[in-house]
N, C-alpha and C positions, 0 to 999 in steps of 0.2 A: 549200545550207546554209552561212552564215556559221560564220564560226572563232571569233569575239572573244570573248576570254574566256568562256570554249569556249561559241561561239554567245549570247552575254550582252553585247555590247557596248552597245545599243542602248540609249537613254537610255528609263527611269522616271523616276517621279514622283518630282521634289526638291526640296524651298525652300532655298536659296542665297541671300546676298548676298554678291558678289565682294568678296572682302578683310576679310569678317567674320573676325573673334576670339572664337574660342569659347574659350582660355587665355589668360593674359596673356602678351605677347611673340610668340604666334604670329598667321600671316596664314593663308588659307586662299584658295586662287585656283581658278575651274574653267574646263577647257577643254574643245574637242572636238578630231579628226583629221577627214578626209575620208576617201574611199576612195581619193582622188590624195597622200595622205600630207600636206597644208596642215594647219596648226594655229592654231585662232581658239580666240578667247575665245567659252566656250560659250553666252553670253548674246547675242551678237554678231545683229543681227537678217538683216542681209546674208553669207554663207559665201561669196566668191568671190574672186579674186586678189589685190582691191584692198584686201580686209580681215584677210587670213589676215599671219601673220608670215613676215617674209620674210628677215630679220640670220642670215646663215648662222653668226657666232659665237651668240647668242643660240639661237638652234637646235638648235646643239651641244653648247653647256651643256644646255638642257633636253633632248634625248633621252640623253644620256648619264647621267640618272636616273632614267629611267623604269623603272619595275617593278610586277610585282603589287600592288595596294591591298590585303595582307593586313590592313589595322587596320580599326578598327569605325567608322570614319566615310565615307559615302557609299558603301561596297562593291556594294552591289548596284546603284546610278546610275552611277557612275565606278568601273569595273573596274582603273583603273590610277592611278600616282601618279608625278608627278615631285616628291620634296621637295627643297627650296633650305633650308639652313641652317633658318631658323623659317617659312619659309613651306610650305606645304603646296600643291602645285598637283594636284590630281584632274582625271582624263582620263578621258572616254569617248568612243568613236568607232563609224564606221562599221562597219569590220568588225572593224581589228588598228588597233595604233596604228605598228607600223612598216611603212612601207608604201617598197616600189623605187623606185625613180622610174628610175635609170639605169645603163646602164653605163659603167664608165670602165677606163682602161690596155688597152685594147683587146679587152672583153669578160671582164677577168682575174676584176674588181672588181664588186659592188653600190655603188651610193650609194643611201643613203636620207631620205625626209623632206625634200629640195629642201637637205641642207646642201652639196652639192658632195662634194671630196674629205674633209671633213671628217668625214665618217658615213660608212663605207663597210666591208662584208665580202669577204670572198673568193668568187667565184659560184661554186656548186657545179650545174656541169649536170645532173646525174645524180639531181637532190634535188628538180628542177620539178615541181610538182606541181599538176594543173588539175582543178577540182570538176565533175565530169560533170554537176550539178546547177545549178551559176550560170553556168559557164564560168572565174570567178576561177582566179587563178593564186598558187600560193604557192611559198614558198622559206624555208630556213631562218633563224632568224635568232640571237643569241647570248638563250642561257638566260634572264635576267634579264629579258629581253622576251615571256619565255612562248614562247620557240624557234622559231617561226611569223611569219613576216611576211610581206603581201599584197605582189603584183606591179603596179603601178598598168595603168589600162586599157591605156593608150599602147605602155609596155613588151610586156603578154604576148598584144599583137595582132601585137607585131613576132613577138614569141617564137613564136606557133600558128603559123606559116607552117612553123617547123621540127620541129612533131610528128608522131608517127607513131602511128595509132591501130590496130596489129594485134588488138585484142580488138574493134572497131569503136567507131564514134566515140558510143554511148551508156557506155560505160568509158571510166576515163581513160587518157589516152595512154600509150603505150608505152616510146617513145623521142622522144630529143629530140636534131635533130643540131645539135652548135655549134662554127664554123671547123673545119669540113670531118670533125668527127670525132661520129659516132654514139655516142649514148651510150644505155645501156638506162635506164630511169628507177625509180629505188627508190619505188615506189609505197605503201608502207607507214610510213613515216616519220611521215606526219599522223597517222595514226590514235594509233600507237604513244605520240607526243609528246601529243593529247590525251586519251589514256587514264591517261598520268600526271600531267599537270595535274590530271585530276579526282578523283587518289585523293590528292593537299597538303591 
């Protein structure tokens, strides 16, 4: 079971032209994420390294207004919005739109979205959370983002080498040990976070 906006990320049917104006003074731009956290222009006919953006300021500016698409345009195609002063950019993605990519300061920190240190939260070991149903991996992330953000493959292949599945490995795991310290793993945290999403 995908998470994105809650299980809804997934693009419908929309007629767009990038950088239409449907007011005067405003732009309207649409994008997509991957499940590796890259961010292309969603009309983009190629998704792969050489076309995704890569300006880690640029990056930074655009996830750091990202949020829920609560207004009445595109909601149900583009679950989320980054707006710049009059432009309007809408996002839909794979699963989440903030997705891990790394660790940094020695395990302390997330980075996310390929900005480097630019994007980064605090890791919380004890909050991993892995879908018995896909395998994904999730982890918290700040409110604004819909508190949810996906662990990219790379990362939470590294990361299963340190799970512990006492209830067996069709539940999800247990515990998760990280630099030499076991931690039990708060398994309720998703559910709890997408059951309040759904009653906004």
């Amino acid at each position: 079971m995908r998470l994105g906006r809650w299980m809804n990320c997934l693009r419908q049917f929309s007629s767009y032209v990038q950088g239409q104006s449907p007011e005067k003074n405003i732009r309207e731009y649409f994008y997509f994420i991957d499940h590796e956290g890259r961010l292309y222009l969603d009309d983009a006919r190629m998704k792969n390294f050489t076309s995704c953006f890569k300006d880690k300021k640029f990056l930074h500016f655009f996830f750091t207004r990202v949020r829920l698409n609560n207004t009445d345009r595109y909601s149900g195609s583009f679950p989320y919005l980054s707006p710049c002063g009059r432009e309007r950019n809408f996002i839909r993605c794979d699963d989440l739109p903030i997705v891990y990519t790394h660790t940094m300061e020695d395990g302390m920190k997330l980075s996310y979205n390929h900005a480097g240190d630019l994007l980064t939260v605090p890791f919380q070991p004890d909050k991993i959370f892995m879908s018995p149903d896909t395998g994904r991996v999730y982890h918290p992330a700040i409110e604004r983002y819909g508190s949810i953000g996906l662990i990219r493959s790379k990362l939470a292949i590294e990361f299963s080498k340190n799970f512990d599945f006492q209830d067996g490995e069709a539940q999800p795991p247990t515990h998760f040990t990280w630099k030499g310290t076991k931690f039990e793993l708060d398994r309720e945290w998703v559910s709890k976070t997408i059951l309040l999403q759904r009653s906004l």
